[in-house]
TIKOL-799322 format. One record per residue: z, y, x of N, C-alpha, C in turn; residue number from 1. Coordinates in nm, 4 decimals. Last residue first. Layout:
residues N
Z	Y	X	Z	Y	X	Z	Y	X	NUM
...
//
This chain:
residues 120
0.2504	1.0733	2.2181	0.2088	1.1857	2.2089	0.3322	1.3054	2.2457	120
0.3803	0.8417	2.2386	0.3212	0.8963	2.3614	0.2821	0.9831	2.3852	119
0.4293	0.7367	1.9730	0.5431	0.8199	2.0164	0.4881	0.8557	2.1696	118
0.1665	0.6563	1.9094	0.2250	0.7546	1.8436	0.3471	0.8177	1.9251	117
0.1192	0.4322	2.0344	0.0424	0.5313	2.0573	0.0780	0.6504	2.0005	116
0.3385	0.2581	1.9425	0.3465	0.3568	2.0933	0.2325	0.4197	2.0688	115
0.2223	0.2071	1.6821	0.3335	0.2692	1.7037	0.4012	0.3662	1.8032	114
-0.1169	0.2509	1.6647	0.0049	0.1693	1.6641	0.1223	0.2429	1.6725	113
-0.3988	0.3763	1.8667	-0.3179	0.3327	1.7313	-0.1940	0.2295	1.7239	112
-0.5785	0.5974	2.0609	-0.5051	0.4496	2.0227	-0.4462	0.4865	1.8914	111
-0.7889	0.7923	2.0712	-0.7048	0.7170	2.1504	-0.6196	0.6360	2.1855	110
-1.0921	0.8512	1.8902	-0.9858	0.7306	1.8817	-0.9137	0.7122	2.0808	109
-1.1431	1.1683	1.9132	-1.2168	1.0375	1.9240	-1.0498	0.9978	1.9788	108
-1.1164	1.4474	1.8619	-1.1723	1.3951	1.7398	-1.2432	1.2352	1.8510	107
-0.9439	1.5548	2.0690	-1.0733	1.5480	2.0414	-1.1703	1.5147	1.9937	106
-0.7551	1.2187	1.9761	-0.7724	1.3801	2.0848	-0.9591	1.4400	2.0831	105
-0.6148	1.0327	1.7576	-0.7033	1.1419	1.8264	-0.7275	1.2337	1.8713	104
-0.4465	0.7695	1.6671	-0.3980	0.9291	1.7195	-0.5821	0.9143	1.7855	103
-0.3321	0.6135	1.3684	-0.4436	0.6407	1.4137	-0.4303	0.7478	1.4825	102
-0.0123	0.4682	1.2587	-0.0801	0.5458	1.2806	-0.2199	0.5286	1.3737	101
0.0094	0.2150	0.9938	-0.0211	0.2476	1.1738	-0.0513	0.3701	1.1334	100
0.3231	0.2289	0.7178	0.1652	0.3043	0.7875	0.1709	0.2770	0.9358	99
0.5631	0.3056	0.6498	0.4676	0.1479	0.6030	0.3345	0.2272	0.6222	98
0.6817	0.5421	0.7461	0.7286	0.4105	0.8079	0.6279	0.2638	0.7576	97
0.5132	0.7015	0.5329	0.4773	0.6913	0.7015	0.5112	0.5710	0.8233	96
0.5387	0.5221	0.2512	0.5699	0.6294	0.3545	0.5228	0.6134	0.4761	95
0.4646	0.5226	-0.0669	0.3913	0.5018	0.0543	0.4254	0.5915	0.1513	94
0.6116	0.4035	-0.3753	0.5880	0.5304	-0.3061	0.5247	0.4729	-0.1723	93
0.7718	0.2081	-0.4964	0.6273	0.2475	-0.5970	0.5671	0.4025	-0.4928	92
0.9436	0.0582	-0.3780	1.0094	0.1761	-0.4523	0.9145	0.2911	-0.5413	91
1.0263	-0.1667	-0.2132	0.9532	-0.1603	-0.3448	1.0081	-0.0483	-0.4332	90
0.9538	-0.1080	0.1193	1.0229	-0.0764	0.0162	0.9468	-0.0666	-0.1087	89
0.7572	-0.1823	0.3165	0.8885	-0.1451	0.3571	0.9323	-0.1839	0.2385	88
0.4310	-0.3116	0.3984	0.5166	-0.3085	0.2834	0.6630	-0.3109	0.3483	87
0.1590	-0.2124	0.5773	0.3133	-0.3225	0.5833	0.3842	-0.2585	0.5039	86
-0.0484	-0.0211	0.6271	-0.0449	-0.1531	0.6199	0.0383	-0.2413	0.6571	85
-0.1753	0.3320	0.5161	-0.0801	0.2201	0.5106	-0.1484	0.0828	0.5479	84
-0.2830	0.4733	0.7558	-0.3003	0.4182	0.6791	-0.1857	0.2864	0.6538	83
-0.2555	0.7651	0.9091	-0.1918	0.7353	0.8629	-0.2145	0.6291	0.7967	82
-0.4131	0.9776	1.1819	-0.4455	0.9260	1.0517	-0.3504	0.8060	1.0427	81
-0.3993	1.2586	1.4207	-0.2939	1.1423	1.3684	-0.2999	1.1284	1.2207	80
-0.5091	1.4679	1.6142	-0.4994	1.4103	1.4861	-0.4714	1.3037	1.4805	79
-0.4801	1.7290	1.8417	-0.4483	1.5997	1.8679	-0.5018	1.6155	1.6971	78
-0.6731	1.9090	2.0771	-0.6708	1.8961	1.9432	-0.6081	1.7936	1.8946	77
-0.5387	2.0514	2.3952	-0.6271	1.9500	2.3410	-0.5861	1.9576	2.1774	76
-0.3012	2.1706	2.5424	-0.4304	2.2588	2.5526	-0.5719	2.1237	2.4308	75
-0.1174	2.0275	2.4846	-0.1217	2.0715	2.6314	-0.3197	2.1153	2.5859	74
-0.1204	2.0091	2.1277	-0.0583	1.9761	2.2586	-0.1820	1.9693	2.4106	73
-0.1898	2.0767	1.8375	-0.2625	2.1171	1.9017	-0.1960	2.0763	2.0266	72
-0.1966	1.8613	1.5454	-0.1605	1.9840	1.6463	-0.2421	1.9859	1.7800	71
-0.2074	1.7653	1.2476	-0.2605	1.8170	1.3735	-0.2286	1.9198	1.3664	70
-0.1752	1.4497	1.0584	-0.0948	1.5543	1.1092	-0.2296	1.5609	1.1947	69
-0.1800	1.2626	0.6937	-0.2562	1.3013	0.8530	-0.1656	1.4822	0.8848	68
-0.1488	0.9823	0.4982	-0.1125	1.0762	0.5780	-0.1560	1.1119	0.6442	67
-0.3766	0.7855	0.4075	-0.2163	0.8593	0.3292	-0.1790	0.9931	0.3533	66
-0.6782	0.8718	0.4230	-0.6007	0.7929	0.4889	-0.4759	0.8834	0.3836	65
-0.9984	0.7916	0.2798	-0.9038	0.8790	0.3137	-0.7783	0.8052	0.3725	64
-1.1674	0.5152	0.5007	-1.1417	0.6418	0.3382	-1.0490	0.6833	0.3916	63
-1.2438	0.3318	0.6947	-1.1076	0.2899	0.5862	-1.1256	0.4186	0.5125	62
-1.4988	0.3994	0.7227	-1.4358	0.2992	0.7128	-1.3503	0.2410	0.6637	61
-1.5110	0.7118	0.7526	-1.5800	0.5844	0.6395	-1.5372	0.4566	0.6352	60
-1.2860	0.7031	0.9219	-1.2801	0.7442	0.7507	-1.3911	0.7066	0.6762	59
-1.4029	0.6807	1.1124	-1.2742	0.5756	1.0782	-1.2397	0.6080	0.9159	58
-1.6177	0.8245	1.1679	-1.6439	0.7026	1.1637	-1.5412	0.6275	1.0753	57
-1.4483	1.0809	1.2084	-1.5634	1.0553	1.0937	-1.5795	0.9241	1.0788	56
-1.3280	1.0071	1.4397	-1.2583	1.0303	1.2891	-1.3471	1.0130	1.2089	55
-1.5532	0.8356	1.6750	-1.5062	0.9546	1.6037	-1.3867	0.9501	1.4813	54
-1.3922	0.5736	1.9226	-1.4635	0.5921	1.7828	-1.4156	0.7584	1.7405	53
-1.2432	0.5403	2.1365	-1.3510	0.6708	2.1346	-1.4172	0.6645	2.0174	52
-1.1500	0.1733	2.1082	-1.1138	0.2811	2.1441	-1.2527	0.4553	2.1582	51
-1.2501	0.0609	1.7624	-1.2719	0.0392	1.9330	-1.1733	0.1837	1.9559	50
-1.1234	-0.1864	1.5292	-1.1377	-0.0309	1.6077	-1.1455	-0.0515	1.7298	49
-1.1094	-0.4064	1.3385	-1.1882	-0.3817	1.4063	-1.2274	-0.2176	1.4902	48
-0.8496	-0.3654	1.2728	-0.8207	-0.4661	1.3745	-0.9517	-0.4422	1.4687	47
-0.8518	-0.2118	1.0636	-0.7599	-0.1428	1.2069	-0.7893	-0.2586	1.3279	46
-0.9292	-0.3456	0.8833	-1.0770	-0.2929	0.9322	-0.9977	-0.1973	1.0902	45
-0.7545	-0.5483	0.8492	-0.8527	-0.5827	0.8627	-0.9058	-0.4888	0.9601	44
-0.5276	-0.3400	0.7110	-0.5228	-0.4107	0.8406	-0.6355	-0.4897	0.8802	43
-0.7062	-0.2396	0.5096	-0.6530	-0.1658	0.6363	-0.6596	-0.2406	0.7432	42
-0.6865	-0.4942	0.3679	-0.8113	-0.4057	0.4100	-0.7796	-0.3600	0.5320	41
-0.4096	-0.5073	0.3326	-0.4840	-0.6036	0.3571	-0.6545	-0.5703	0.4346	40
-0.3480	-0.3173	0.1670	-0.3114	-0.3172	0.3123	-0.3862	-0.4090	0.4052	39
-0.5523	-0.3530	-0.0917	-0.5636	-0.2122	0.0017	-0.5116	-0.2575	0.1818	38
-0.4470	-0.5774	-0.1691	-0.5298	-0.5979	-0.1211	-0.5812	-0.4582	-0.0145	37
-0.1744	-0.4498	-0.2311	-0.1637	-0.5800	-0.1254	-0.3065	-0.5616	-0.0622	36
-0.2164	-0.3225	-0.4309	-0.1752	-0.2673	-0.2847	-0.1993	-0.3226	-0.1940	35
-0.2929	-0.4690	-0.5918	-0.3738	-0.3740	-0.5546	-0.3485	-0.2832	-0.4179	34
-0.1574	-0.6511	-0.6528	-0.2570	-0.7123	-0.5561	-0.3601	-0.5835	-0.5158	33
-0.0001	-0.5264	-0.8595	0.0825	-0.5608	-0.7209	-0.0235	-0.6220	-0.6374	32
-0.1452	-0.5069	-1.1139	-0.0932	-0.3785	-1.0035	-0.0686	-0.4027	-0.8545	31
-0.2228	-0.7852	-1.1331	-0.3205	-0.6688	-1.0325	-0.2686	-0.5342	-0.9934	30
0.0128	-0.8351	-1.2457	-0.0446	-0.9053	-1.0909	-0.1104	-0.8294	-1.0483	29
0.0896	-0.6773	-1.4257	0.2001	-0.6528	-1.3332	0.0949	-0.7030	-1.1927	28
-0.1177	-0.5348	-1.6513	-0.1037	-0.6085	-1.5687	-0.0298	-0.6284	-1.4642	27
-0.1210	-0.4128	-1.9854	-0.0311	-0.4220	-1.8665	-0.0909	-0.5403	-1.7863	26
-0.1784	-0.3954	-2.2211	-0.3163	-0.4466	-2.1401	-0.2606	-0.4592	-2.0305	25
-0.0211	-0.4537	-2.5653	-0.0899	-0.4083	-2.4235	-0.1202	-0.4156	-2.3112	24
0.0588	-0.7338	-2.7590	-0.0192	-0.5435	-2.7442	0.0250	-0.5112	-2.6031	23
0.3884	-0.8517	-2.7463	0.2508	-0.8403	-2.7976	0.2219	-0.6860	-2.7830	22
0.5595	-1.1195	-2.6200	0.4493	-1.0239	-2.5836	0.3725	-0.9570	-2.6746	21
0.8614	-1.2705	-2.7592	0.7602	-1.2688	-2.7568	0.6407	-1.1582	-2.7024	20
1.0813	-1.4824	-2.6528	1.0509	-1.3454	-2.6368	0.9076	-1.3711	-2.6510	19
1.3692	-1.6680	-2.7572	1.2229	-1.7019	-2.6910	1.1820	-1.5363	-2.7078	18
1.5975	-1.7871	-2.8373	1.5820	-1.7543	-2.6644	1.4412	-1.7028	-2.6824	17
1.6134	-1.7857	-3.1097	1.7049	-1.6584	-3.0863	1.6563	-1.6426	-2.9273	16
1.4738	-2.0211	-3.2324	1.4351	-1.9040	-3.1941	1.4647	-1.7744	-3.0834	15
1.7408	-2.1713	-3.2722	1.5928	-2.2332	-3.1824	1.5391	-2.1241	-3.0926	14
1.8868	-2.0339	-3.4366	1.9293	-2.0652	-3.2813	1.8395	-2.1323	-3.2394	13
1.7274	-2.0473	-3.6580	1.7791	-1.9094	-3.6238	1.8259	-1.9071	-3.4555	12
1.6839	-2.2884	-3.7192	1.5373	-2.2319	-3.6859	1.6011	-2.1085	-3.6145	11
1.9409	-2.3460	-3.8329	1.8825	-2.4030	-3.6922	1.7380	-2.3269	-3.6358	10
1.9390	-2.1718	-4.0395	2.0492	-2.1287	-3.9234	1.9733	-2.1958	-3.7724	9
1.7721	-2.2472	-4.2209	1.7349	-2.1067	-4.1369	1.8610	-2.1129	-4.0385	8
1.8767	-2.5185	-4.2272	1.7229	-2.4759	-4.1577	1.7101	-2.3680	-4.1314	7
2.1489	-2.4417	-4.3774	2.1161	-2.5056	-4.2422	1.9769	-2.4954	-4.1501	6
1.9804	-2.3223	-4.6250	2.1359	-2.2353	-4.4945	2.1077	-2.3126	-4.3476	5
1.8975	-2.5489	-4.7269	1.8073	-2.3709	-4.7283	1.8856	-2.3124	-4.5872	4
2.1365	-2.6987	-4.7766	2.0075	-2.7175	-4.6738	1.9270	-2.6264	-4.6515	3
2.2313	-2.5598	-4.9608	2.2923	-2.5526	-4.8240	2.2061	-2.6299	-4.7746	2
2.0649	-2.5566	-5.1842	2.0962	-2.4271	-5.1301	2.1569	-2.4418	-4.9907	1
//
């Protein structure tokens, strides 16, 4: 009987660290390579932009974008496309600060980046 005691006690503190998984399909890696690979894109296909490309063009290219603003300044149509590509904050959200912007006047590419944004 006290060897019965001792084996479940030792099997009891063998056990007690180990955690076991079971049931469901969770993937933490491909959640997290899904972004990655998205910014990753972005920044790829931002690298290949000419300057006067249409909007139409840049949205087949990269798809919808996060964010987009327009106004209208000194008499011209401005638009400003948003795609994320640089990770700020692991907070499961996509802000403007982890995005180039894309600015267009007249629906054709006048730059992108950061100063092209605050020039407006």
């Amino acid at each position: 009987m006290l060897a019965k005691f001792f084996v479940t006690a030792a099997l009891a503190v063998t056990l007690s660290g180990c955690v076991v998984a079971v049931g469901g399909d969770h993937d933490f890696e491909r959640d997290d390579s899904s972004w990655k690979k998205t910014q990753r894109y972005n920044q790829e296909q931002i690298n290949k932009l000419t300057l006067q490309m249409s909007a139409e063009d840049i949205r087949t290219l990269l798809g919808t974008p996060d964010f987009t603003e327009s106004f209208n300044k000194d008499g011209e149509t401005v638009q400003v496309l948003f795609y994320r590509t640089h990770h700020q904050k692991s907070d499961g959200k996509t802000t403007k600060d982890e995005c180039t912007p894309l600015v267009f006047k007249q629906n054709r590419l006048t730059g992108w980046g950061d100063k092209a944004y605050q020039y407006l």
